[in-house]
N, C-alpha and C positions, 0 to 999 in steps of 0.2 A: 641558386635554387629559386629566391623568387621570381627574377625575371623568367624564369621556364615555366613556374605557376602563374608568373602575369600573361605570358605570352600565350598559354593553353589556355586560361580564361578567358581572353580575349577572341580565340580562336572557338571555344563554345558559345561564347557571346553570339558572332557574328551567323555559327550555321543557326543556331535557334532563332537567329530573327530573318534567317531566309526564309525556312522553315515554316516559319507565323505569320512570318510577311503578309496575306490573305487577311488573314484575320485582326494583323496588327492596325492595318490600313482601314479595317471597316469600324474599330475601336474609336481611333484617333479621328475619323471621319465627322464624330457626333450627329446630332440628331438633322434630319432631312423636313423643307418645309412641302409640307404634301398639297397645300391648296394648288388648286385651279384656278383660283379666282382671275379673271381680267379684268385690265385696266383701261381699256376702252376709253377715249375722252377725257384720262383722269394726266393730271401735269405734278409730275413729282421730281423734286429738285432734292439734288444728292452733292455732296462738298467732297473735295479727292476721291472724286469718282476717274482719275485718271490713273489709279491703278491699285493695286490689291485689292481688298471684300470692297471697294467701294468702286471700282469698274465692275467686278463681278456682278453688286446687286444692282447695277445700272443696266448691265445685259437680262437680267432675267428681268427686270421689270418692264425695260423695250421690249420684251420679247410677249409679254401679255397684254401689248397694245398700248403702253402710255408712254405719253412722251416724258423726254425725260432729259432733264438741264443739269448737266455738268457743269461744277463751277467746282475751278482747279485755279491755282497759284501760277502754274506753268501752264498757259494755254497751249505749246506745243507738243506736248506732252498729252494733254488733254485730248488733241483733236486728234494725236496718236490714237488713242482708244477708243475715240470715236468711230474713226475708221476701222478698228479692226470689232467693234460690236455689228456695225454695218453690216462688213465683212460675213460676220455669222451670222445675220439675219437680215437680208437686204431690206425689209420693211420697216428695219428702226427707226425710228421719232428721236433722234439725241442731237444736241447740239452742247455747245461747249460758250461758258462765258468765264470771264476772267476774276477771280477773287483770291483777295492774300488774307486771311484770318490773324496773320500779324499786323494788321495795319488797317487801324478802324475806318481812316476815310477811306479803304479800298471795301471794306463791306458796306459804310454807309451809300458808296457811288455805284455799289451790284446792286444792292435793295432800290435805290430811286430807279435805275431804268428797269430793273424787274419790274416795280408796279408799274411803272408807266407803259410795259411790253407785254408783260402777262397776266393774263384777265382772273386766270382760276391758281390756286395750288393747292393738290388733294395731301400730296403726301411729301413732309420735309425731312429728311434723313440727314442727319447731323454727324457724320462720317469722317471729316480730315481730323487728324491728329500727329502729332508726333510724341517721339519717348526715347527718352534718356540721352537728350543731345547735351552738347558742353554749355557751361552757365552762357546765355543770351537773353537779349530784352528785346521786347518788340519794339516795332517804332513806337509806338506809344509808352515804351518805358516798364513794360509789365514782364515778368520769367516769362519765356518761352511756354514753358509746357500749361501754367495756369492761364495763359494770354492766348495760345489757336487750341488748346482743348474745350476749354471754361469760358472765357469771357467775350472770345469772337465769336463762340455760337451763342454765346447769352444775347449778343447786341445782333446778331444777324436773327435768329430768331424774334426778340419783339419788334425789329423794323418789319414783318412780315407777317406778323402773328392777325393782323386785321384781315388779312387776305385768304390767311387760315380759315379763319372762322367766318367769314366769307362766302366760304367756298366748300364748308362742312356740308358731309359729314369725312374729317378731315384728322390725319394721323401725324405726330412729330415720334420719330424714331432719334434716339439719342447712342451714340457707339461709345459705351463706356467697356469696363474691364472689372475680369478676376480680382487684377491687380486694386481695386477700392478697398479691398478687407485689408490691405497695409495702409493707407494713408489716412491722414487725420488734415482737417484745416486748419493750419496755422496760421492765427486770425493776427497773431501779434507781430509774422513773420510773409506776409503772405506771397510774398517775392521772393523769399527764399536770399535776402543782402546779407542777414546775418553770417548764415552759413549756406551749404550749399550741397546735396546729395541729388544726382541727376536718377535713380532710382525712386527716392522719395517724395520728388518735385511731378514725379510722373503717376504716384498712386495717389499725392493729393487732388492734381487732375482730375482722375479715371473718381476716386471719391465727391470731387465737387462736380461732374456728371452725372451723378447718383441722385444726389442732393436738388440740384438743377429741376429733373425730368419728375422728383416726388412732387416739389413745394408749382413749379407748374401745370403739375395736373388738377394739383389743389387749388389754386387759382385760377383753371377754367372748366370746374364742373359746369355743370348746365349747356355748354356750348358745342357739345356734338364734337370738341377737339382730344382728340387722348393724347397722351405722351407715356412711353415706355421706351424704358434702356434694355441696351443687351452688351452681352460678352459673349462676341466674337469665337472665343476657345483661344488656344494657342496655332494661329494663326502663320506657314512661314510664308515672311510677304518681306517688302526691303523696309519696313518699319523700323526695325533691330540696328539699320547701318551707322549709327551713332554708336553704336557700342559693339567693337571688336568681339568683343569676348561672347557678347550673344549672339553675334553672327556666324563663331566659328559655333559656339553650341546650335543654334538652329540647321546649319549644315549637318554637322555629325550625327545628331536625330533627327532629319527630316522623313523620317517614314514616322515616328510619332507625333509630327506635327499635322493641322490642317492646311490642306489648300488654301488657296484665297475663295475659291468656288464654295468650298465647304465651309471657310467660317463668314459669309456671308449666308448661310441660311436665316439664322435669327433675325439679321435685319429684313432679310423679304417678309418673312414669317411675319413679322410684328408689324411691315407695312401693309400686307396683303389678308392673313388669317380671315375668316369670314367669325370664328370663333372671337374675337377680340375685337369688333364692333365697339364694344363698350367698356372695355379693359383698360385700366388708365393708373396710372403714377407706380408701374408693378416694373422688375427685370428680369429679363428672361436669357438662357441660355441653350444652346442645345436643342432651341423650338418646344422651351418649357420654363416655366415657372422655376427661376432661381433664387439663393439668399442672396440674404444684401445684410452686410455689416450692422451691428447693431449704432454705429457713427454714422452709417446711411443712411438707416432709419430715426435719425432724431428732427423732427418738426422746429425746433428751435435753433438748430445749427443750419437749418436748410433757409428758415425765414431770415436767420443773419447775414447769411453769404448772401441770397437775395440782395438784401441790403446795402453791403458792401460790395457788391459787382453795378447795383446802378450809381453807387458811389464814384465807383471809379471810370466809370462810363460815360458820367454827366448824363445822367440819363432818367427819366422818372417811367415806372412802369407800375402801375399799381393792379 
C-alpha cells in the first residue's frame, strides 16, 4: 500500500510540474538586469569567467562594448569560452590570461603584467569560487575554500586596487552566497585543521565575502570606488561536482534551479546599474537589495578578518 501511494505521489508530483513548468521556470528565473547601460572604452576583469555565471556575465558585458579579461586557472578552458562568446557576438573584446587563486605567486605574477599591460580597470568582478570540495590546502598552505574564495581575491584585489581608483569612476563586484547566513569565522580555527565540515568551510567563505566587500567599501569612501556583493540564486552550473549528493539533487530539480545566464543577472546588475553609481558596501540578489546576516553585518568581525587576511598574506593594506 505504500509503495502504490509513493508511486501515485510521485506520479502527481511529476504532471503538476509539467503542468507549471511556464511558470515554475519564470519563478526560479529571479530577477532580470534591465539596464542598457554601455560599456564602451570601459576594461572590466572577471576571475572564472571560463564558465557558469562568470562566462555568462563575461558575454553580456562584451556584448555592451567593454573589453573584457578573462582570468581562469585552465586557460584552455578559458580560451574555450572565449571562442564561443565570439561566436555569439563577433565584435567581442575578450581575451583570456592565466590565474590560479590557490596559489599567491600566480596572482601576484597576473597583477604585475596586468599593470604593466593594462592602463584602465572600470569594473572588477570577483567571481571564481569553489564549494564543498574534500579537505585541501592551497599551495600556500591555506583550506581551500577560505584560500580562492576569501584570501585570493583579498590579495588579487589590493594588488589592483591603485588602478581601481585610477581609473574611477570604478565598481568591484564580489560573488558571495545565500549560503553566508550559515557560517561564522572561526578565528580560532580558520583552516578548518581541527576539524573539518566541507559545507561549513564553504559558508565561512561565502560569509568572509560579506565581510570582505562591507569593511572595503568602508575604507574607500571618497574614491568614486563601490564594492557590492551578490547571490547569485541557486544557480545549476558544475560548481556542486565536489559533492555527489548535490549534484544528483541539482539534476532532479533542475527546472527549479537557475541558468547560469540567469544567476548572473546580479553580478551585471551591480556592474552596470546606472542606479548604483554611488551604492557601496550593500548585497544584492535578484537585481535587488538583499539581507545579510546579522554576522555580516558586524564592523568588528569584518575589521579583524581584515586583519588576519593581511596577516596571512604578508601584506600591509591600510
Amino acid at each position: 500500500m505504500f509503495l502504490f501511494l509513493m508511486v501515485v505521489g510521485l506520479g502527481v508530483g511529476t504532471l503538476l510540474a509539467v503542468l507549471f513548468a511556464p511558470q515554475i521556470r519564470r519563478y526560479a528565473a529571479g530577477g532580470v538586469c534591465r539596464s542598457a547601460a554601455r560599456l564602451d572604452g570601459k576594461t572590466v576583469l572577471i576571475t572564472g569567467a571560463n564558465t557558469g555565471i562568470g562566462k555568462e556575465t563575461a558575454l553580456d558585458l562584451a556584448m555592451r562594448g567593454a573589453r573584457v579579461i578573462m582570468a581562469c586557472r585552465d586557460v584552455e578552458k578559458g580560451e574555450e569560452a572565449a571562442a564561443s562568446i565570439r561566436a555569439a557576438h563577433a565584435n567581442a573584446d575578450v581575451e583570456v590570461r592565466e590565474l590560479d587563486l590557490a596559489d599567491t605567486c600566480s596572482i601576484r605574477a597576473f597583477a604585475q603584467r596586468f599593470l604593466q599591460e593594462v592602463n584602465h580597470l572600470h569594473i572588477l568582478i570577483n567571481n571564481a569560487g569553489v564549494m564543498m570540495c574534500p579537505y585541501t590546502k592551497t599551495i600556500d598552505g591555506f583550506e581551500m575554500h577560505i584560500g580562492v574564495n576569501h584570501l585570493g581575491h583579498f590579495l588579487l584585489t589590493s594588488l589592483l586596487i591603485g588602478l581601481l581608483k585610477r581609473s574611477a569612476p570604478a565598481r568591484v563586484v564580489v560573488v558571495s552566497s545565500l549560503a553566508h547566513n550559515f557560517g561564522w569565522i572561526r578565528f580560532h580555527d580558520l583552516h578548518s585543521q581541527g576539524s573539518y565540515n566541507s559545507g561549513l568551510a564553504y559558508c565561512q567563505s561565502k560569509l568572509a565575502n560579506v565581510l570582505f566587500t562591507r569593511e572595503l567599501a568602508r575604507r574607500l569612501k571618497g574614491t568614486n570606488v563601490t564594492v557590492n556583493s551578490v547571490h547569485p540564486g541557486t544557480v545549476n552550473s558544475d560548481l556542486t561536482r565536489h559533492s555527489t549528493l548535490m549534484t544528483i539533487f541539482f539534476t532532479v530539480f533542475s527546472m527549479f534551479l537557475k541558468t547560469p545566464q540567469e544567476g548572473a543577472q546580479s553580478s551585471v546588475y551591480c556592474a552596470v546599474a546606472e542606479e548604483l553609481d554611488s551604492i557601496t558596501g550593500q548585497h544584492f540578489s535578484d537585481c535587488a537589495p538583499a539581507f545579510v546576516a546579522p554576522q555580516g553585518r558586524s564592523e568588528e568581525t569584518a575589521r579583524r578578518l581584515w586583519e588576519v587576511s593581511c596577516e596571512l598574506l604578508a601584506i600591509q593594506w591600510d
